[in-house]
C-alpha positions as CSV (number, residue, x, y, z in Angstrom):
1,X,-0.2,-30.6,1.1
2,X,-3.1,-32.5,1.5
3,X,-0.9,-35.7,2.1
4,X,0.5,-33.7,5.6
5,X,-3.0,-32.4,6.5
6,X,-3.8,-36.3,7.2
7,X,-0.7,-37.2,8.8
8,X,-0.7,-34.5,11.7
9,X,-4.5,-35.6,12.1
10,X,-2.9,-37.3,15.6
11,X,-5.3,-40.2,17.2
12,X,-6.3,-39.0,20.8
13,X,-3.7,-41.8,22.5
14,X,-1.1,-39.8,20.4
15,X,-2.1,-36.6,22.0
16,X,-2.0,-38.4,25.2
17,X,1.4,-39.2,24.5
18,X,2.5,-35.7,23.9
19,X,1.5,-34.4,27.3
20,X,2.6,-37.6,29.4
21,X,6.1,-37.0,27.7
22,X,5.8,-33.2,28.7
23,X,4.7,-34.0,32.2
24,X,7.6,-36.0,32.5
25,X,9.9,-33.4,31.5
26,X,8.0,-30.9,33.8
27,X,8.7,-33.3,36.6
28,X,12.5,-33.5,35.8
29,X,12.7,-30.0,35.3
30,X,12.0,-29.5,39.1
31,X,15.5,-30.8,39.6
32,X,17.5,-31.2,36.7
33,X,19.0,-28.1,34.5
34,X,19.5,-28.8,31.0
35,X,20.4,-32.0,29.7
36,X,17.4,-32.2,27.3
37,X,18.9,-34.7,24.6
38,X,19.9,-36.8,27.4
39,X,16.3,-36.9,28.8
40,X,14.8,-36.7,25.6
41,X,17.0,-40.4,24.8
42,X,15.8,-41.9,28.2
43,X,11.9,-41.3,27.3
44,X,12.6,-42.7,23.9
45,X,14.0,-45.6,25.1
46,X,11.6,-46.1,28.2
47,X,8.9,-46.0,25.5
48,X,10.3,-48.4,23.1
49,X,11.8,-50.9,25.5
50,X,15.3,-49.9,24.5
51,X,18.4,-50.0,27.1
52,X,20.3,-47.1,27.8
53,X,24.1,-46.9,29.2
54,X,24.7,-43.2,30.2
55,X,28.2,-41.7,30.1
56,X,29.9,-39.0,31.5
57,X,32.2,-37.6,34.1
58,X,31.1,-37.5,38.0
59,X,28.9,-34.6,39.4
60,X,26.7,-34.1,35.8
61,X,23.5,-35.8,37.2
62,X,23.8,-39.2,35.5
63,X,22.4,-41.0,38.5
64,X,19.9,-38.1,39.6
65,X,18.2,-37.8,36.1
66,X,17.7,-41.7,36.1
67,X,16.7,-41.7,39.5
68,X,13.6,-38.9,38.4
69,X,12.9,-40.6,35.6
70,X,12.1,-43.8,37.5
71,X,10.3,-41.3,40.0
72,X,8.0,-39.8,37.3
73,X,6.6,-43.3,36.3
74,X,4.0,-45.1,38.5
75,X,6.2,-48.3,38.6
76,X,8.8,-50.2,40.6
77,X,12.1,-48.9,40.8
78,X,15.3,-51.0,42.3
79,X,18.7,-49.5,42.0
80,X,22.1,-51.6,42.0
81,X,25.4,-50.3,42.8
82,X,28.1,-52.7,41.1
83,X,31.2,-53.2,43.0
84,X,34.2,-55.0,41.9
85,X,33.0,-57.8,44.8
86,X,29.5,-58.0,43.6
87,X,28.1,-61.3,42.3
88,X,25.7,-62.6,40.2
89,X,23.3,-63.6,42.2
90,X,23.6,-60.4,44.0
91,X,21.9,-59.4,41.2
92,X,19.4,-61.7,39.9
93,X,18.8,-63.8,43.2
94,X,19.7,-67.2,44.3
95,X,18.2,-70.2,45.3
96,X,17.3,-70.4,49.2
97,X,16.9,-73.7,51.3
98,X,13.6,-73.8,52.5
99,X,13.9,-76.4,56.3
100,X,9.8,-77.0,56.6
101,X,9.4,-78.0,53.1
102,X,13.3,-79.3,52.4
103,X,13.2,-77.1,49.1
104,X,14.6,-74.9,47.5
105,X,12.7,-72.0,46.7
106,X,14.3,-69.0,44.6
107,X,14.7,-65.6,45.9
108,X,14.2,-63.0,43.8
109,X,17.4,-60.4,43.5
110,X,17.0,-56.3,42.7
111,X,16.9,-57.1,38.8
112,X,13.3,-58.1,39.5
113,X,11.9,-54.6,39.0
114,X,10.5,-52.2,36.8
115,X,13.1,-49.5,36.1
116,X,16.6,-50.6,37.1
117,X,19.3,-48.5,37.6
118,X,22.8,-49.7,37.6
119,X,24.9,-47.3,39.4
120,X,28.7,-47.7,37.8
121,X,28.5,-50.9,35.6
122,X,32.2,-50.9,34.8
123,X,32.8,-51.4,38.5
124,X,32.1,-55.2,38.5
125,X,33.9,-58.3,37.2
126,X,32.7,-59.9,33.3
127,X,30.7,-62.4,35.6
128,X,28.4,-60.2,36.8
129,X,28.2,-57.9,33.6
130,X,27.3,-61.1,31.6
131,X,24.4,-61.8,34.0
132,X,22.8,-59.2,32.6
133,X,23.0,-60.2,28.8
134,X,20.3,-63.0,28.9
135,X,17.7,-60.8,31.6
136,X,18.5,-57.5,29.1
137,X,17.7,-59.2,25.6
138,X,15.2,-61.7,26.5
139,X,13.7,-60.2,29.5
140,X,14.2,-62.9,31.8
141,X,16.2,-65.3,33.7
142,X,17.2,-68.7,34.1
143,X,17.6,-70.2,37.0
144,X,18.2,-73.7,38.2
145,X,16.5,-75.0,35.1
146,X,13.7,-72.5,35.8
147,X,12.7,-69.1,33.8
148,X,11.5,-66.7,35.5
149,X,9.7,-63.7,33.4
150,X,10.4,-60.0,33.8
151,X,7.1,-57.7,34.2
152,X,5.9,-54.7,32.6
153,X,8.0,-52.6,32.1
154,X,11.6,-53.5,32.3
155,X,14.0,-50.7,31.2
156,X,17.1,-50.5,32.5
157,X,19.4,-47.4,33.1
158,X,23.3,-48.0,33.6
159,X,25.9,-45.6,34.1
160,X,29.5,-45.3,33.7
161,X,32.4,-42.9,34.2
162,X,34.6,-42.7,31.0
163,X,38.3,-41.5,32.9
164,X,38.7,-43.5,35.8
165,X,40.2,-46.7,34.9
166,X,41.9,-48.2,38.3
167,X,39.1,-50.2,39.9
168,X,37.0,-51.1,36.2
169,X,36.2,-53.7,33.8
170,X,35.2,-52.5,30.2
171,X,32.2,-53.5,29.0
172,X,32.7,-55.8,26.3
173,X,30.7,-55.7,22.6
174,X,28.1,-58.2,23.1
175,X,27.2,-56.1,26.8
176,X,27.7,-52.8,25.2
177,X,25.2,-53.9,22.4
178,X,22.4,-54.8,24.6
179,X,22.0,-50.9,25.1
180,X,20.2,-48.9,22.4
181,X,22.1,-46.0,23.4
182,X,25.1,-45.1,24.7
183,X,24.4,-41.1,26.1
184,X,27.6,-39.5,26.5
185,X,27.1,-36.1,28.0
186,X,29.2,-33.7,29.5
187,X,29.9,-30.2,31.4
188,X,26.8,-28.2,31.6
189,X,27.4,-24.4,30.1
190,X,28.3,-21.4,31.7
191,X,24.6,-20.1,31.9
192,X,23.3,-23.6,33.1
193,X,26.0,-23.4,35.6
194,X,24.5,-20.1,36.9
195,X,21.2,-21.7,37.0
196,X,22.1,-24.9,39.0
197,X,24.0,-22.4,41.9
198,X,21.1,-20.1,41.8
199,X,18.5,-23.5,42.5
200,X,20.1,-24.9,44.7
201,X,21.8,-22.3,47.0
202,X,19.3,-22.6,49.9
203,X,18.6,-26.2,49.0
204,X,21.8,-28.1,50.2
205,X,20.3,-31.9,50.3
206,X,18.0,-31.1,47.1
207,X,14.8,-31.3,48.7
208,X,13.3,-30.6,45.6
209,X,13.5,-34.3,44.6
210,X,10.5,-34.8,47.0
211,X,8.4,-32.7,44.2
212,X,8.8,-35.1,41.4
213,X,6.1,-37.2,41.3
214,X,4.6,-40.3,39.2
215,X,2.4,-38.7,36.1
216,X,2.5,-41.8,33.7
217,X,1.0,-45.0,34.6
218,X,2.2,-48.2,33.3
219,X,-1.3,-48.5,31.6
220,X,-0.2,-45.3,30.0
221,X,3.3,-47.1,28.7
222,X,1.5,-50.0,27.3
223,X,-0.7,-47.4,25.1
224,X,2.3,-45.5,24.2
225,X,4.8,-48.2,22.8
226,X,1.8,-48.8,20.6
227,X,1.8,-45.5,19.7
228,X,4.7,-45.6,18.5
229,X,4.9,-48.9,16.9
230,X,2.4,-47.2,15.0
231,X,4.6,-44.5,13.7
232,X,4.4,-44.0,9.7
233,X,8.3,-44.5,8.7
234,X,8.5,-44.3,4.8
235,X,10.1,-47.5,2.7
236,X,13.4,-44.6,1.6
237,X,13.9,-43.3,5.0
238,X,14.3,-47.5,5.9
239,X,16.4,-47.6,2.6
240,X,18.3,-44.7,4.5
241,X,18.9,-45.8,8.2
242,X,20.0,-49.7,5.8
243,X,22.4,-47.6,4.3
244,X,24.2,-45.7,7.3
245,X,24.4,-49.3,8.9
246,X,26.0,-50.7,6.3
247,X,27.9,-48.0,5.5
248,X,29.5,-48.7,9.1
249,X,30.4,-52.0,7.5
250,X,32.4,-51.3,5.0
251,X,34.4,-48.3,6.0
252,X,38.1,-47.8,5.5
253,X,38.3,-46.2,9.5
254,X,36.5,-48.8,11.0
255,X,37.8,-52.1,12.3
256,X,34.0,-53.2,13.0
257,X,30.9,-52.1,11.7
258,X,27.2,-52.3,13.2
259,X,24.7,-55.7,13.2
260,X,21.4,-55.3,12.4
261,X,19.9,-54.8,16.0
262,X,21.7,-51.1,15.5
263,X,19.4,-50.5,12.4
264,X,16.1,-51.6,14.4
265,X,17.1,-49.4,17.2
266,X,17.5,-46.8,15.0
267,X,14.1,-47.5,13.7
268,X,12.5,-47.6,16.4
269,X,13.8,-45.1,18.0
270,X,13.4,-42.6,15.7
271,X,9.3,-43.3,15.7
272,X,9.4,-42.3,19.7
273,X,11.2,-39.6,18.6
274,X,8.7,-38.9,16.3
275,X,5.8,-39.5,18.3
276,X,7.6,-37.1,21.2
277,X,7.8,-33.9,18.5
278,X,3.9,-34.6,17.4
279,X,3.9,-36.1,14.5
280,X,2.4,-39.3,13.2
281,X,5.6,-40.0,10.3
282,X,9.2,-40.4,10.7
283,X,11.2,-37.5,9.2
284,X,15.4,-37.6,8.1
285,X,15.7,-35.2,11.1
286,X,14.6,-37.9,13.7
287,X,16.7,-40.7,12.3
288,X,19.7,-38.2,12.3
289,X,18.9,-37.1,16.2
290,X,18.7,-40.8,17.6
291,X,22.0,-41.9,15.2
292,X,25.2,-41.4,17.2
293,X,23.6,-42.4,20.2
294,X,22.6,-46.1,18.4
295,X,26.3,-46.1,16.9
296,X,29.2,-45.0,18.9
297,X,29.3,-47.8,20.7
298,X,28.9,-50.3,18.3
299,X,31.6,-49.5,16.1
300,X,35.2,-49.8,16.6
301,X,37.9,-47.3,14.8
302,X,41.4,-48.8,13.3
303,X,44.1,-48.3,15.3
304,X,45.4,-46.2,13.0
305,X,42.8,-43.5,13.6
306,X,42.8,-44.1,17.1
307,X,45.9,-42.7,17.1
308,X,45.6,-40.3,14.6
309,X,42.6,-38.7,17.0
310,X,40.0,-39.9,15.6
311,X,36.6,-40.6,17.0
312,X,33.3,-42.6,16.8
313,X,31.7,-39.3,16.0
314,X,33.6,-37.9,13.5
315,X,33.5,-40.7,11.3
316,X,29.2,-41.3,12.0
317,X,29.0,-37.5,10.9
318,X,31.1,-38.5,7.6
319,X,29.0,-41.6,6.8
320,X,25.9,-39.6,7.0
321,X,27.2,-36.8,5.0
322,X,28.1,-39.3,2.7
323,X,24.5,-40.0,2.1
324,X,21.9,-38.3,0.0
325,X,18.9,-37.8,2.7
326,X,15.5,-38.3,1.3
327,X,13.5,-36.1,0.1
């Protein structure tokens, strides 16, 4: 007892995290009904540098909760819409002939923000996905021979539509694993239905976007990531998220099992999550919360479950059931 009387002691930039998460949500709520995992992913992510690929049929709010997301932070926000003609330099810039000085001097391309969103990734060719897979992991770019740096922070939001498949490119592995998460969100209910017609029946053009506003600095991000870093996670509960992950590996349904990067991101994801609920420790329900979102996209079922109707989720609920959780 006296053990969890220290731990919920929070430091005061804990409790400043607590509300700046909570004004964040306030702000979305002004536009966006329901939905709270997915926002509660995008602020874990968004404090722990983490990538997130959101998924989902058209009309759920994919591109409107990114777009308040990026609203509610004080920072730079560039959005991209990928088209099957879309280049790579469309995206991270190109190198422009100056006459008076007879140099070339590099333009700077709409990756060069703070909070990116990528409007319908699958839309574009491999070349211009795989522009992103240096700029995503190492947070910058190389150009000409030169590297150019990424500022604080860079956190990029991409979305995808799951059905349509005339007119897409799948994302290969090493792009889909750049992303911490993979959100894949669907229909809202029956009474959140009710809810969105009842909002927005006098508001056609959704002129309650102009509400949102910017309530955490990027002062305030610096202080939270090391917040977070600063998370208490016990040795078993990294004995635990080990043994999922390699669980993944060596399972009779799965073709291909997670790397390594999906156990840090379930680490470290689970400390924002952590951090986001008020406490100063890691708990079995955090690591289970920010799981499926780490793995379904990083593991590939045999074809032989494929067809038998199996799915990424189904066989991440059985490896975790398979598992004694810590006490």
């Amino acid at each position: 007892m006296e053990d969890n009387t220290i731990q919920y002691a929070l430091s005061p930039e804990q409790q400043r995290l607590i509300e700046g998460v909570q004004s964040v949500r306030t702000e979305l709520a002004k536009v966006i009904i329901g939905q709270n995992q997915m926002i509660d992913l995008l602020i874990a992510g968004l404090l722990t540098g983490g990538h997130v690929l959101i998924e989902g049929v058209p009309g759920i709010a994919k591109t409107l909760t990114a777009r308040m997301l990026a609203k509610s932070v004080q920072a730079d926000f560039s959005r991209i819409q990928f088209t099957p003609d879309l280049m790579p330099t469309d995206v991270l810039g190109t190198s422009v002939f100056n006459q008076k000085t007879a140099e070339f001097n590099f333009r700077k391309g709409p990756i060069f923000s703070n909070i990116i969103l990528i409007d319908e990734v699958n839309r574009s060719p491999a070349k211009t996905q795989a522009a992103l897979l240096e700029v995503m992991e190492e947070l910058k770019v190389t150009m000409d021979g030169e590297t150019y740096p990424m500022g604080f922070p860079f956190f990029v939001i991409a979305t995808q539509n799951p059905i349509e498949q005339e007119g897409t490119y799948k994302l290969p592995e090493a792009q889909l694993d750049r992303f911490m998460f993979r959100i894949r969100i669907t229909y809202p209910g029956l009474e959140d239905e009710k809810l969105i017609l009842a909002r927005y029946q006098q508001d056609f053009s959704i002129r309650q976007k102009e509400e949102v506003k910017g309530v955490i600095s990027v002062s305030d991000l610096t202080m939270f990531r090391q917040v977070v870093e600063n998370i208490i996670i016990k040795e078993e509960l990294l004995n635990y998220i080990a043994e999922i992950v390699f669980k993944t590996r060596n399972h009779g349904d799965l073709f291909l099992g997670a790397s390594p990067r999906a156990s840090l991101n379930i680490m470290k994801s689970s400390k924002a999550i952590a951090a986001m609920r008020g406490r100063n420790f890691v708990t079995p329900d955090d690591i289970h919360f920010v799981t499926y979102a780490v793995l379904n996209h990083r593991i590939i079922l045999t074809p032989d479950k494929e067809l038998e109707g199996y799915d990424s989720q189904s066989v991440i609920k059985s490896i975790i059931e398979s598992i004694d959780v810590p006490r």
